[in-house]
KEFIVO-54966 format. One record per residue (C-alpha): x, z, y. Coordinates in steps of 0.5 Angstrom, whole numbers, padded with zeros to 4 digits, always signed. Layout:
// residues N
XZY/...
***
This chain:
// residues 184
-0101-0065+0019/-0095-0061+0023/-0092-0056+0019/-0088-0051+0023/-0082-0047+0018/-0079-0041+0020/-0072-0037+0017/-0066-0035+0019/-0061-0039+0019/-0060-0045+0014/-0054-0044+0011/-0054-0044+0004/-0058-0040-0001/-0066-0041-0005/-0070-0040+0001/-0065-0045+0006/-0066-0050+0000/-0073-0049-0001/-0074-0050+0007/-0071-0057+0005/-0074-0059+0000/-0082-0058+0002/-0080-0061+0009/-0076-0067+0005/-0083-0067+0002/-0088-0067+0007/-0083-0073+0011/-0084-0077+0005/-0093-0076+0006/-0093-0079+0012/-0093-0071+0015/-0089-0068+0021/-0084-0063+0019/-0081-0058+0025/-0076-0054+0022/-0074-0047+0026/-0069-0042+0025/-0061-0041+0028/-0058-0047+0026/-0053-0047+0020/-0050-0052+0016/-0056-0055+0012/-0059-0058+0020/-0055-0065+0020/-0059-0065+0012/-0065-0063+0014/-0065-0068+0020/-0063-0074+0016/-0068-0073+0012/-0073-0074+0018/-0075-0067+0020/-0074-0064+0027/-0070-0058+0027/-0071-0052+0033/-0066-0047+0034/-0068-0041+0036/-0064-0034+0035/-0069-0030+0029/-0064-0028+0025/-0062-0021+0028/-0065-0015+0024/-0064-0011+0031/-0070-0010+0037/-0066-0015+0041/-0069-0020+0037/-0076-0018+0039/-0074-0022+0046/-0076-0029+0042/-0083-0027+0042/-0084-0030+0048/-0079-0037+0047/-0082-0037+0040/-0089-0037+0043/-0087-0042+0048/-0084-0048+0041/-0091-0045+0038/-0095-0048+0044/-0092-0053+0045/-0091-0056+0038/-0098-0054+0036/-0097-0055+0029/-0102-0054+0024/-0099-0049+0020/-0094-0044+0021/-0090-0042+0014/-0086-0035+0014/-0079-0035+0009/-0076-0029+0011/-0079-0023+0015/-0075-0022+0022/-0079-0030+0023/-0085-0027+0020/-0086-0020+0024/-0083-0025+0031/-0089-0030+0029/-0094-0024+0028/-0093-0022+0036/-0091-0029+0038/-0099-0031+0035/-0102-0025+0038/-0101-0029+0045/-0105-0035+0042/-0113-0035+0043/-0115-0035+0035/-0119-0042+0036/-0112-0045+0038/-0107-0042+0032/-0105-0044+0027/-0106-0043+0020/-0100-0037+0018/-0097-0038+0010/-0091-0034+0007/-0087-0034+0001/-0084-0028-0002/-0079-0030-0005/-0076-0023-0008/-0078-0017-0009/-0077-0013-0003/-0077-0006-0001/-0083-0003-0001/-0085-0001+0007/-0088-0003+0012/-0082-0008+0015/-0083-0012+0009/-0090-0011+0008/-0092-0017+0014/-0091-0022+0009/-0097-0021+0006/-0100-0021+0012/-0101-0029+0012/-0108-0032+0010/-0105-0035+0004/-0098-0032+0000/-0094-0037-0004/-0091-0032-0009/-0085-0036-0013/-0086-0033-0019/-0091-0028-0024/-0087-0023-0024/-0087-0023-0017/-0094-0025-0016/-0095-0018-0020/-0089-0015-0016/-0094-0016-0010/-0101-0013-0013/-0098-0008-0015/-0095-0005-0008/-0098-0009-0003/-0106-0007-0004/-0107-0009+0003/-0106-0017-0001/-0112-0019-0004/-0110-0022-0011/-0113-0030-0009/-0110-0031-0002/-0103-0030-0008/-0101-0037-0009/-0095-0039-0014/-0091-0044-0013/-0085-0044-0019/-0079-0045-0016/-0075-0051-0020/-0069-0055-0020/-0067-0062-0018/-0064-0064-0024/-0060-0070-0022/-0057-0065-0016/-0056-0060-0022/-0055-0063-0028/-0056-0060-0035/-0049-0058-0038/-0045-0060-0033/-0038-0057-0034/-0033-0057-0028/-0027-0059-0027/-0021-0055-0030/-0018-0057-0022/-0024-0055-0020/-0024-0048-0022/-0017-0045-0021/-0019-0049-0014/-0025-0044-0013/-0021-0038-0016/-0015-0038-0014/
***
């Protein structure tokens, strides 16, 4: 199976370490994992871990973004992945046009992930346009249900986000050193 992840960029947060650790996993199955977004810090990471990376500039929240509709299109076509997953929504509204170009027999399948609670509009509505929606949470699952009625309650998904222990040990206390570095 081919996975095709989209985001902004892949700097450092929830969503960019998300992005890693479903494409770490899907590497370890035997699968393929493509990874697109407008580059960052954590590329050398993802491509260490055996994934392929395609830089494309989806970040902007601008109308010039919409110039990626036809590029993105083109990475789609060529990459034929099996499933296409959203993390953000200027990735998501750019996938929505650029698989408007596809014939529906030669699309992939489309998921999203809600990974908050995003202002109520129609912008931000386009996640929940997906055939499934992962949802990180309860509260964000009812969060969806309650605003977006266009979503139907079992195309919701929940994925509870968790922690690497071994990355983020319990109890871990800083060095003195470390904090008058960080705050000085």
């Amino acid at each position: 199976m081919k996975v095709m992840q989209l985001l902004p960029e892949l700097n450092s947060g929830g969503v960019e370490r998300g992005t890693l650790e479903i494409a770490r996993a899907l590497v370890s199955q035997g699968h393929q994992s493509l990874v697109v977004s407008n580059g960052g810090r954590l590329v050398p990471q993802l491509e260490a871990d055996g994934s392929t990376h395609l830089q494309l500039p989806i970040y902007k929240k601008s109308l010039s973004s919409l110039w990626q509709i036809r590029p993105l299109r083109q990475l789609i076509r060529t990459h034929q992945p099996d499933i296409v997953h959203v993390r953000s929504r200027v990735p998501a509204w750019l996938t929505h046009f650029a698989l408007r170009g596809i014939p529906g027999q030669q699309r992939p399948h489309l998921i999203s992930t809600v990974h908050g609670f995003y202002s109520v509009n129609r912008y931000s509505a386009i996640m929940t346009q997906a055939e499934k929606v992962i949802a990180v949470s309860d509260s964000v699952v009812k969060y969806i249900t309650d605003h977006y009625k266009n979503c139907p309650p079992e195309d919701i998904v929940r994925i509870y986000r968790g922690i690497d222990p071994k990355a983020f040990p319990h109890g871990y206390q800083p060095s003195g050193q470390w904090i008058n570095h960080q705050y000085t």
